[in-house]
N, C-alpha and C positions, 0 to 999 in steps of 0.2 A: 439388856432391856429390849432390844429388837428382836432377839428371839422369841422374847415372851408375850410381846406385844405382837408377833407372828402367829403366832399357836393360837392366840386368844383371837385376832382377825379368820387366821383356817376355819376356828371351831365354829366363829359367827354367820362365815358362809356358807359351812356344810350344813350348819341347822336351821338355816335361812332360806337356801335354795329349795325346790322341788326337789323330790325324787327323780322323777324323771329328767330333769336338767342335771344331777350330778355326774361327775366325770371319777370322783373318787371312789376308792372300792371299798369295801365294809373294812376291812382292816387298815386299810390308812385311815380312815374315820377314827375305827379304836384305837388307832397310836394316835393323833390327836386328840382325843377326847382324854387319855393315858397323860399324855405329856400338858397338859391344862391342868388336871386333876392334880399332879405331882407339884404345878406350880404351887397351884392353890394350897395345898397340903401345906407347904414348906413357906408361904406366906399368912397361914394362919388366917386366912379368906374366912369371912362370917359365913357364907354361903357355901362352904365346900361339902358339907355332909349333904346339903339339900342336890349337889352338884351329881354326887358322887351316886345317890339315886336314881338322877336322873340317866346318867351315863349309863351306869348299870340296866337303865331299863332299854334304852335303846339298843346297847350291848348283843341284850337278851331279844328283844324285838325284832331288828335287823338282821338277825344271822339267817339266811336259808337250810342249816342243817345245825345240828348237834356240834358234829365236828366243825364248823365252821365257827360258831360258837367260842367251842373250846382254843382254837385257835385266836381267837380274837379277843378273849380272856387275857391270853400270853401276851399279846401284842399291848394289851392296853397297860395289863401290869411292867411289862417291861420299861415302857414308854415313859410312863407311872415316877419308877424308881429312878430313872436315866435324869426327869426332870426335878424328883425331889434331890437328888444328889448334886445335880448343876448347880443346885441354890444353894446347899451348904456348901459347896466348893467355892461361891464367888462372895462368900458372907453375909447371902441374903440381901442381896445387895437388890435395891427398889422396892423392894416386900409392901413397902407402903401402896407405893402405884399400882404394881401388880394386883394386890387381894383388892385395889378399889376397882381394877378394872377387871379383875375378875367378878366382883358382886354383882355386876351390870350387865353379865352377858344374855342374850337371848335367850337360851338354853331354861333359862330361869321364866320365860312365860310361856315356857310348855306345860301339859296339863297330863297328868300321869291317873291315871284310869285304875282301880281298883286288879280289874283283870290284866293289865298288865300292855293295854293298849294308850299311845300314847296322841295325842295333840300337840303338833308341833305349830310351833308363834306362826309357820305362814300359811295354817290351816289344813295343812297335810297330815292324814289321818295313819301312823302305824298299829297295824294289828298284829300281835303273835302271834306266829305258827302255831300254838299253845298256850292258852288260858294260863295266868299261872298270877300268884298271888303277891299284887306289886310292893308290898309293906315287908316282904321277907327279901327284898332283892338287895337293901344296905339297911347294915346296923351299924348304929353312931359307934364307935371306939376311943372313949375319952383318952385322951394322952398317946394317941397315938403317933403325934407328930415326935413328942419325945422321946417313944420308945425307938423309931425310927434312927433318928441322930442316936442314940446311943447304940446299937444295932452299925451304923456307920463308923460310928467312934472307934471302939470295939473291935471292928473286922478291920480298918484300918490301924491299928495300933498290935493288932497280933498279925498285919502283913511285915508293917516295921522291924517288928521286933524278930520276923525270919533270919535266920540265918544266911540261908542261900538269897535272901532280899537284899540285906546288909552287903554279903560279898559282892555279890553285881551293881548295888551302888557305887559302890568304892571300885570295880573293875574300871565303869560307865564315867566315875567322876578321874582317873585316872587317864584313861583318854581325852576327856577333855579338859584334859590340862587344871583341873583341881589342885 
């Protein structure tokens, strides 16, 4: 719960502060904004598709090049995955708290511009480098929270069932006195 109650404070200050007062760099931005998104995911947040737009738009906003961009894509997706997998790893555990205090965060009275320019809650105006058409930047994906855990399930249950996984269990629980 302090982690995620971490991530959701980061994200409040990063979209809260000025630009010019930020010390953070666009991709710890996107691995925050990644590691919220994933909580949210994985807490079934009423608010995560709306989240997930917004993110995206900033994403695409904030980046000073292409490749910077693409780089910050990686970061958010990884970030993303890192925090929907902490939550099926600890049972989901808070999921209540979490998606309520995710549906509250700031991020939510920003104002997302058709062209792709955004209005953030403390009046701080981002423009893209490029026009670009903000309704194309997230599509809803129903059940995607489930295809995820099955996708987890899945890749975990054919690491299990490895052979050279199994041996080195058994080497590892051998050593330690198993």
């Amino acid at each position: 719960m302090k982690i995620s109650v971490l991530f959701f404070l980061l994200t409040f200050s990063i979209l809260s502060a000025p630009v010019s007062a930020q010390k953070i760099s666009y991709i710890e931005e996107m691995q925050s904004l990644g590691s919220v998104s994933g909580q949210g995911l994985a807490c079934q947040a009423s608010k995560y598709d709306t989240f997930e737009l917004l993110a995206r738009a900033i994403m695409i906003s904030k980046a000073a090049s292409d490749a910077e961009q693409a780089k910050g894509m990686e970061a958010y997706n990884e970030y993303k995955v890192n925090a929907f997998i902490s939550k099926i790893k600890d049972g989901f555990y808070d999921c209540r708290s979490i998606a309520n205090i995710f549906d509250k965060q700031e991020i939510f009275k920003a104002t997302l511009y058709g062209n792709g320019t955004i209005k953030m809650p403390d009046g701080t105006i981002i423009t893209p480098r490029h026009a670009y058409d903000a309704t194309q930047v997230y599509k809803k994906e129903p059940g995607i929270r489930d295809k995820y855990i099955k996708l987890y399930t899945e890749q975990t249950r054919k690491i299990h069932n490895d052979p050279a996984y199994q041996k080195a269990l058994r080497e590892r629980q051998m050593q330690d006195g198993f």
